[in-house]
C-alpha positions as CSV (number, residue, x, y, z in Angstrom):
1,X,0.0,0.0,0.0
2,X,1.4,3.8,-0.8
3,X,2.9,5.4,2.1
4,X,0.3,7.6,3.0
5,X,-1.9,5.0,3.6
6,X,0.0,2.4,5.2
7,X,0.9,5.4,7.9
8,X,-2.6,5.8,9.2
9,X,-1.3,7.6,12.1
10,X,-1.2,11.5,10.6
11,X,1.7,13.1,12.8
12,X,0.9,16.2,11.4
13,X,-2.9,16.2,12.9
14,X,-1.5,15.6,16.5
15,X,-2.2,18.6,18.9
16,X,0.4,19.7,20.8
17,X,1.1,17.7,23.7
18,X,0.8,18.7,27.3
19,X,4.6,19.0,27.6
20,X,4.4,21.6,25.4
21,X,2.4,24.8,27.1
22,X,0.6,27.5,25.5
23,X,2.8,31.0,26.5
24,X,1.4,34.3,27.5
25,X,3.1,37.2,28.3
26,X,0.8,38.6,29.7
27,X,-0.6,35.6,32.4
28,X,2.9,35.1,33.4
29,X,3.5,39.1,34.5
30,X,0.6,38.8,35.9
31,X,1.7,35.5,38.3
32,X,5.2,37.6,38.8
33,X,3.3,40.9,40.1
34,X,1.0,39.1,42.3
35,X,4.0,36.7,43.8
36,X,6.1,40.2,44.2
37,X,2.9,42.0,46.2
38,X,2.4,38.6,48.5
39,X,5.9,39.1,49.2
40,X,6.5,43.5,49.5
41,X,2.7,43.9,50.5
42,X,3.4,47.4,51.4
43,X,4.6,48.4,47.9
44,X,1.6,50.4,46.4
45,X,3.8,51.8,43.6
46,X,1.1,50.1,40.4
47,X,2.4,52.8,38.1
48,X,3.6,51.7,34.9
49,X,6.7,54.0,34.7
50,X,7.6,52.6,38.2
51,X,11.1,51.0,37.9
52,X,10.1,48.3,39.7
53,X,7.5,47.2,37.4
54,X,9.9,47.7,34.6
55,X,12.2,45.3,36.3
56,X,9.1,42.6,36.6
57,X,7.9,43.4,33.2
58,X,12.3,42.1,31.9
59,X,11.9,39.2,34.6
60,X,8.8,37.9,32.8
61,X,10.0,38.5,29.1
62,X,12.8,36.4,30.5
63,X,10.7,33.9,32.0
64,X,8.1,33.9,28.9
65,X,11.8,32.9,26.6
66,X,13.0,30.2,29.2
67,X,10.0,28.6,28.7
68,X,10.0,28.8,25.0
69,X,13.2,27.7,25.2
70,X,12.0,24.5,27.0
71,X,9.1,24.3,24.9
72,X,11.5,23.8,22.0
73,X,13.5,21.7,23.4
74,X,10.6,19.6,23.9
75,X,9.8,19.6,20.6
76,X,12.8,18.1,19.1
77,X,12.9,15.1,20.6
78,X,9.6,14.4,18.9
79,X,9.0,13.0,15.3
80,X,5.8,15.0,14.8
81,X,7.7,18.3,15.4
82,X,11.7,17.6,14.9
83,X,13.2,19.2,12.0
84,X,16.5,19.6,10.4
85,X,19.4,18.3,13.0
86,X,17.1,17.2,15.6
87,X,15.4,14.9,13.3
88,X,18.8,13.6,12.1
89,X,19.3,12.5,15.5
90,X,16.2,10.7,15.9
91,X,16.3,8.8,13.0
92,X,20.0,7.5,13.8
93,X,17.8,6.0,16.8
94,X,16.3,3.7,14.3
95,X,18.9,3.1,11.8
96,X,17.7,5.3,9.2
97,X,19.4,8.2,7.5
98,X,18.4,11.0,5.3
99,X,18.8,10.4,1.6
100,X,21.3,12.4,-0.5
101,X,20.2,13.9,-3.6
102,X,22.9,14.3,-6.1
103,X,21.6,17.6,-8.7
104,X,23.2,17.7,-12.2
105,X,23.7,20.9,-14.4
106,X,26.0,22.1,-17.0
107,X,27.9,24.1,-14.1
108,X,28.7,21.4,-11.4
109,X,26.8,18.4,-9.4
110,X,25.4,19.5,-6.1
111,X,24.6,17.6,-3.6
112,X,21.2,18.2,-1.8
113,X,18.9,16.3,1.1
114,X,15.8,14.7,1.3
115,X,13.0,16.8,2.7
116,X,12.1,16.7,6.3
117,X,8.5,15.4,5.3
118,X,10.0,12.8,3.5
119,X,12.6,11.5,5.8
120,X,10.2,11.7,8.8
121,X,7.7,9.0,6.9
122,X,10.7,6.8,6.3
123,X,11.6,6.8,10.4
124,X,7.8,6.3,10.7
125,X,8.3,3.1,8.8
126,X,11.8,2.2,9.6
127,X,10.5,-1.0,12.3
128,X,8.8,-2.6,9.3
129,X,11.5,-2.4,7.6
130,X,13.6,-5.1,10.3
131,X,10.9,-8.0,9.5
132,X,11.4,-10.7,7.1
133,X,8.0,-12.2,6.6
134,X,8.2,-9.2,3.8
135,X,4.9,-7.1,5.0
136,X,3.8,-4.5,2.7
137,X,5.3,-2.1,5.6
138,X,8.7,-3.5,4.7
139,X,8.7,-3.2,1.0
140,X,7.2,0.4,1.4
141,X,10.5,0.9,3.5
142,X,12.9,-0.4,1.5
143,X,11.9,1.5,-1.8
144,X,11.8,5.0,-0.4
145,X,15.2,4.0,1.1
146,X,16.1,2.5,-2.4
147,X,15.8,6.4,-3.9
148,X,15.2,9.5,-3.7
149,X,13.5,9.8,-6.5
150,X,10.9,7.6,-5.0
151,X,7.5,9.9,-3.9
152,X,5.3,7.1,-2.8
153,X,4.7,3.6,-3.2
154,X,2.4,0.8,-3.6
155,X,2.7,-2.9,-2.3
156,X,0.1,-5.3,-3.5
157,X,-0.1,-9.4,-4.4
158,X,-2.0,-11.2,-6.5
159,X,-4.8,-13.9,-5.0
160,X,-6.0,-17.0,-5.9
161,X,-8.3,-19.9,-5.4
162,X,-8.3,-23.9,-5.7
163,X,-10.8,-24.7,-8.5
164,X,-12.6,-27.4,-7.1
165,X,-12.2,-30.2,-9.9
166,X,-14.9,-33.3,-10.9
167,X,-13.7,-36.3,-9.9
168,X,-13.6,-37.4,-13.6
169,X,-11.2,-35.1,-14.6
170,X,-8.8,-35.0,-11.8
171,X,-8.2,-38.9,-12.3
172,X,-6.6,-37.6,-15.4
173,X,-4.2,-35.3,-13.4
174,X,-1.2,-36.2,-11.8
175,X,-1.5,-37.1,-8.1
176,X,-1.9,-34.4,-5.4
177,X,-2.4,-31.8,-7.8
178,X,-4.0,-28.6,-8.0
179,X,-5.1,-26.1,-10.0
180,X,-5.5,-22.2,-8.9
181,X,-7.9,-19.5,-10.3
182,X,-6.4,-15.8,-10.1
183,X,-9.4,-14.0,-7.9
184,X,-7.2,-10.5,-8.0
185,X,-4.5,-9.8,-10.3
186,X,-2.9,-6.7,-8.6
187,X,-2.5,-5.4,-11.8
188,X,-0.3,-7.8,-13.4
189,X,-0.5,-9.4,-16.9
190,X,0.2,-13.0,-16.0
191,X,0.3,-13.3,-12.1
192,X,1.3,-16.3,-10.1
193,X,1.9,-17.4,-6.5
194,X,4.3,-15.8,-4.7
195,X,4.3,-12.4,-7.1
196,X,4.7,-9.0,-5.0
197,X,4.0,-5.9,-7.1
198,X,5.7,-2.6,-5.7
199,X,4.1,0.5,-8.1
200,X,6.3,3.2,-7.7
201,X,5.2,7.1,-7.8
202,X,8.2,9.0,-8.9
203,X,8.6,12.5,-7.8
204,X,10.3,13.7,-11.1
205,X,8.4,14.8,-13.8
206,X,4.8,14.0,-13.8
207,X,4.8,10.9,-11.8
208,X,6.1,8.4,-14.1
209,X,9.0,6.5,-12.7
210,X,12.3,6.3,-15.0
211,X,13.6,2.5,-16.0
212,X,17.2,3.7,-13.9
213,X,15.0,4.2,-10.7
214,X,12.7,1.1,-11.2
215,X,16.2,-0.7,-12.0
216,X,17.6,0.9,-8.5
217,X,14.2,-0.1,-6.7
218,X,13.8,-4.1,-7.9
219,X,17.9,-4.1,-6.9
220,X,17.5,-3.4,-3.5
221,X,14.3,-5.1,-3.0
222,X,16.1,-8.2,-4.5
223,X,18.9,-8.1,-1.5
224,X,19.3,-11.2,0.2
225,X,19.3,-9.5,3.6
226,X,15.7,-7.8,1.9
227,X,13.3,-10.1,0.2
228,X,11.9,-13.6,1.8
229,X,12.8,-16.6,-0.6
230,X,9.6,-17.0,-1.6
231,X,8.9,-13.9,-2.9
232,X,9.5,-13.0,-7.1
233,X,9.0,-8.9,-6.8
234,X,8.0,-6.8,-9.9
235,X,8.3,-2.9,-9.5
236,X,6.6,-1.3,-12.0
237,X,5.8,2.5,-12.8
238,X,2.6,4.1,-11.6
239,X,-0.1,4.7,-14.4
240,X,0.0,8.3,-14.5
241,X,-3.8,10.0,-15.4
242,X,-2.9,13.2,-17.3
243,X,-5.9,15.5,-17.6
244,X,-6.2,19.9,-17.9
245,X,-8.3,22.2,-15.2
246,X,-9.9,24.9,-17.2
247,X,-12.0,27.3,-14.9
248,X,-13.9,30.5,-15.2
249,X,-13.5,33.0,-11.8
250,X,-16.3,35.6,-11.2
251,X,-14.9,38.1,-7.9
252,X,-17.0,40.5,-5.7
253,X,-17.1,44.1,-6.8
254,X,-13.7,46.4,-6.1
255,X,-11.1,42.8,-6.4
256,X,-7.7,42.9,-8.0
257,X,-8.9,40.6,-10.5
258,X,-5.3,39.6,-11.2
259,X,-3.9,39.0,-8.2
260,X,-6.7,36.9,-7.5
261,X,-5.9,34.7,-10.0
262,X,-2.4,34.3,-9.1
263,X,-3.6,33.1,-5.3
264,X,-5.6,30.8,-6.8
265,X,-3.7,29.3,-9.3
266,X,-1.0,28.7,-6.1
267,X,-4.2,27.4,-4.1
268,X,-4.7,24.7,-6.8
269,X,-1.2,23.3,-7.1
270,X,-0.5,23.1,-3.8
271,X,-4.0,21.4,-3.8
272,X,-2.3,18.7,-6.4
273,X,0.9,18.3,-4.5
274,X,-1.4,17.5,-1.8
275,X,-2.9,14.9,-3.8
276,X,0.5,14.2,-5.9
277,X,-0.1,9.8,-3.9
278,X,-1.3,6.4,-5.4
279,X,-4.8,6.2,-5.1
280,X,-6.1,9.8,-4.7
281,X,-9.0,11.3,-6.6
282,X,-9.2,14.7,-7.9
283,X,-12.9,15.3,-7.5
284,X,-14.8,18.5,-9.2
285,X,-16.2,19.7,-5.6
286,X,-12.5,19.7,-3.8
287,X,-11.5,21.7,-7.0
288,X,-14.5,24.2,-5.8
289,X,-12.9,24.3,-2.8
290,X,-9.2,25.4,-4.0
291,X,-10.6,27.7,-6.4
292,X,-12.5,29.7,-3.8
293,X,-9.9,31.9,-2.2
294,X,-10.5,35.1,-1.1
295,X,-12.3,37.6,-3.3
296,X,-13.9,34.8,-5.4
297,X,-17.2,35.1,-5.7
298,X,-17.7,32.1,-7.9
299,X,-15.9,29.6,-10.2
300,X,-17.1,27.3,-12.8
301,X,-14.9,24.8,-13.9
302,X,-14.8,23.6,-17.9
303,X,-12.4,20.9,-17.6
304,X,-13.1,18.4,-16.3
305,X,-16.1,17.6,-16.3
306,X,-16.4,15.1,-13.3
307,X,-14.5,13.6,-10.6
308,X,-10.8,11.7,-11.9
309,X,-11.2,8.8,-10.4
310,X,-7.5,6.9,-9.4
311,X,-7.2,3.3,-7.9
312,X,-4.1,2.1,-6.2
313,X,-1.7,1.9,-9.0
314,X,-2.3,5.0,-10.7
315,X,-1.7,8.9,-9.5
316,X,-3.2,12.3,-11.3
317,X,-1.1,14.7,-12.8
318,X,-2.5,18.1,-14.0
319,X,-0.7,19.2,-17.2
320,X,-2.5,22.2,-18.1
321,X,-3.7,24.8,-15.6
322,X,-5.9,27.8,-16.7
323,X,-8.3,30.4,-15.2
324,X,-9.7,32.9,-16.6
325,X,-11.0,35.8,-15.5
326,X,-15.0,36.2,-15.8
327,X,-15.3,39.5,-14.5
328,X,-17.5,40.8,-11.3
329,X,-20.4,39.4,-10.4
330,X,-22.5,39.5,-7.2
């Protein structure tokens, strides 16, 4: 199954723990006054050009960036909220390490890093990736680890069933055998027992993974120390469903008409980079809703003309992106 789905848990939807406290500057000058006045209760001095005020009002900014300081402290040593170093460190906990990215261009090669979205999935996934009954957990983990190119990832098998044979003609069979009916093909042309299919989403180009990266993929995955003996992996490219959004905006009177535009063009890709995984629908009403930023008044959408429906081996990929501007409209 594709990452995001195989990672039920969504870190990113956890509140902030307990650990972590809400800060206000104002609550704690308040606690520091009234622990200074149950101490001095004679001082009577509550004006704020007072210097002793101004010395409670520094001990409580101090206080306020202590604790903020402690807050973020906190934070890194969780996998919901580390970033950068921190998260470095806690994937060394469990093995993993953040993929290296090697960028060619006419000037040099640089090198550059895996995001930290990306490498935090992988830790999320790296105790899957120790067993060696090969779950789809473990295959997921091994082919982001694989490359960097890899986005997401599918792991699926094929099923079957014993056909139940008249006596008749299984006399004519050799003894003890069986024959099999394929119930679910998991997208292969000619399954058989023991086939593992891992579709792979690239993130380079429009979702269409290269032959080097589905070479690099099906190596790894081959590793002794990898895949279970009785396993024959395929890795295969995901079907990539090209399609155009064409869409008319009408705005509310006195609007920047282009600028509008501009924040809604932006709305709708990050809307497909949100939706850039195996499996995901583009559906006409969540277009609606990226469409709709502010100052929109209301949007038709041309193209297309119903919900892009995606299974598990395929991803959407807009190639053409226009809106047009249909003037004001109340």
């Amino acid at each position: 199954m594709s990452l995001t789905n195989f990672s039920a848990i969504d870190l990113s939807r956890f509140p902030s723990p307990t650990l972590i406290e809400a800060l206000s500057y104002e609550d704690i000058y308040t606690n520091v006054l009234a622990e200074f006045q149950s101490r001095f209760s004679e001082f009577d001095a509550l004006v704020e050009s007072d210097p002793v005020l101004k010395v409670l009002e520094a001990f409580a900014y101090r206080e306020m960036l202590l604790r903020q300081r402690i807050n973020e402290s906190a934070e890194h040593v969780l996998l919901a909220k580390a970033s950068s170093k921190e998260l470095d460190y806690l994937g060394s906990r469990f093995g993993v390490e953040r993929a290296a990215v090697l960028s060619h261009s006419e000037d040099n090669t640089s090198e550059n890093f895996e995001s930290d979205e990306r490498f935090r999935q992988r830790i999320k996934l790296a105790l899957e990736g120790h067993s060696t009954a090969g779950p789809a957990g473990a295959y997921t983990f091994h082919a982001f680890t694989a490359s960097p190119a890899v986005h997401d990832v599918h792991v699926d098998a094929p099923e079957f069933a014993y056909i139940d044979l008249p006596e008749e003609i299984q006399s004519y069979l050799p003894a003890n055998t069986h024959l099999l009916s394929c119930t679910r093909n998991a997208n292969l042309s000619k399954p058989a027992p023991g086939d593992v299919v891992v579709t792979v989403l690239s993130n380079e180009g429009n979702g269409a993974a290269s032959e080097s990266v589905l070479s690099e993929v099906k190596a790894h995955l081959e590793r002794d120390d990898v895949r279970p003996l009785t396993d024959r992996v395929n890795v295969v490219s995901a079907d990539i469903i090209e399609f155009n959004l064409e869409a008319t905006l009408y705005f509310y009177p006195g609007m920047n008409a282009a600028e509008i535009i501009q924040d809604a063009k932006a709305s709708v890709n990050q809307f497909f980079t949100e939706r850039a995984k195996l499996g995901h629908d583009i559906s006409i009403s969540a277009l609606h809703a990226a469409l709709h930023v502010a100052g929109v008044q209301r949007a038709e959408i041309h193209l297309p003309t119903q919900d892009i429906l995606i299974n598990q081996y395929q991803a959407a990929h807009c190639l053409n992106l226009s809106i047009h501007d249909g003037g004001e409209h109340v």
